[in-house]
N, C-alpha and C positions, 0 to 999 in steps of 0.2 A: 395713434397719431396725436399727438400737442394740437390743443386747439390753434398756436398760433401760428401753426404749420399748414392748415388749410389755407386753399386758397377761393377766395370768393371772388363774382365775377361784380357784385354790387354791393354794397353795404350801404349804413346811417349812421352817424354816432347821433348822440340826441343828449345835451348836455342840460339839465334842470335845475337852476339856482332861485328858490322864492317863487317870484312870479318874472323872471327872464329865462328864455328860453333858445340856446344853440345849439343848430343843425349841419351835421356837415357829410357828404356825401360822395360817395366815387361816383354816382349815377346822377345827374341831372332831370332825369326824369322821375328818380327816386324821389329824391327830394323833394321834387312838387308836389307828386301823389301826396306824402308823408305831411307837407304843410297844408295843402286840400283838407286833408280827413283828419289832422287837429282842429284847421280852421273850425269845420263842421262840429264841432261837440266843445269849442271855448272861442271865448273873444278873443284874437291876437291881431298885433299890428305887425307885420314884416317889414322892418327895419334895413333891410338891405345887408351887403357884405358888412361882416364885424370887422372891427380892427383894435377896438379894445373889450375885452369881457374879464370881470372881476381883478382890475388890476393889470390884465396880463397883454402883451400887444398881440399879436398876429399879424405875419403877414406871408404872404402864400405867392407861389410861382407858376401859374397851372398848365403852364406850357409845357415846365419840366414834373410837376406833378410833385413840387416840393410845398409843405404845410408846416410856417416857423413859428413857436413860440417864443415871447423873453418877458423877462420879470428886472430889464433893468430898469423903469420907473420905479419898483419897489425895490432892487438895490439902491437905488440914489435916494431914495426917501431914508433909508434905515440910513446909511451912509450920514448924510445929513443930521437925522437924529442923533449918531453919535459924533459930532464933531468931525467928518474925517471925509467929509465930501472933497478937500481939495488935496488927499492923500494920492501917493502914486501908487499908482499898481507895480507887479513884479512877477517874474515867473516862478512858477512852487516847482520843487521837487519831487512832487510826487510825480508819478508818472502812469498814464494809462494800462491796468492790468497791476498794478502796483495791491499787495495782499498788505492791509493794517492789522496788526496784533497789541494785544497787554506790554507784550512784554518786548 
C-alpha cells in the first residue's frame, strides 16, 4: 500500500525554518502534547495561529477542515519587480490534465 493511502486517525506536520518553528495538527490534543515536550528541552514562545510564514499566507476553515495556502504577496512583489503589476490577467489554454512535450 502507498504511504499516502494510509489512513491515520491523528497526525503533526512540524515545519523547521532557522530558529521559527510551525505545527499543525488533526489532533488538538496532539498538538499540545507536541508543544509541551518541545517546550520542555528549548525555549519557545507560542505565537498563536500563523497567517503569515515565510512569505506565504494561510488561511484555514476548520469547520470544513479546509487548510489554504497562497503566495500571492510574492506574485505581486515579482509582478512589480518586473514592471507589470498593473497588467491584466487572461485565461491560458492549457487545460487541467493537459500532457507538454519538445516537440
Amino acid at each position: 500500500m502507498h504511504l499516502l493511502e494510509e489512513k491515520w486517525e491523528s497526525f503533526i506536520i512540524i515545519v523547521l525554518y532557522v530558529d521559527d518553528i510551525l505545527l499543525a495538527s488533526s489532533n488538538v490534543e496532539l498538538l499540545t502534547e507536541t508543544k509541551f515536550r518541545l517546550n520542555s528541552h528549548f525555549v519557545m514562545k507560542d505565537l498563536g495561529d500563523a497567517f503569515v510564514v515565510l512569505g506565504i499566507q494561510i488561511s484555514r476553515d476548520r469547520s470544513r477542515g479546509i487548510l489554504g495556502l497562497s503566495q500571492r504577496g510574492y506574485i505581486d512583489k515579482v509582478l512589480k519587480r518586473f514592471n507589470m503589476h498593473s497588467c491584466s490577467s487572461c485565461a491560458t489554454l492549457v487545460q487541467n490534465g493537459d500532457k507538454l512535450s519538445k516537440s
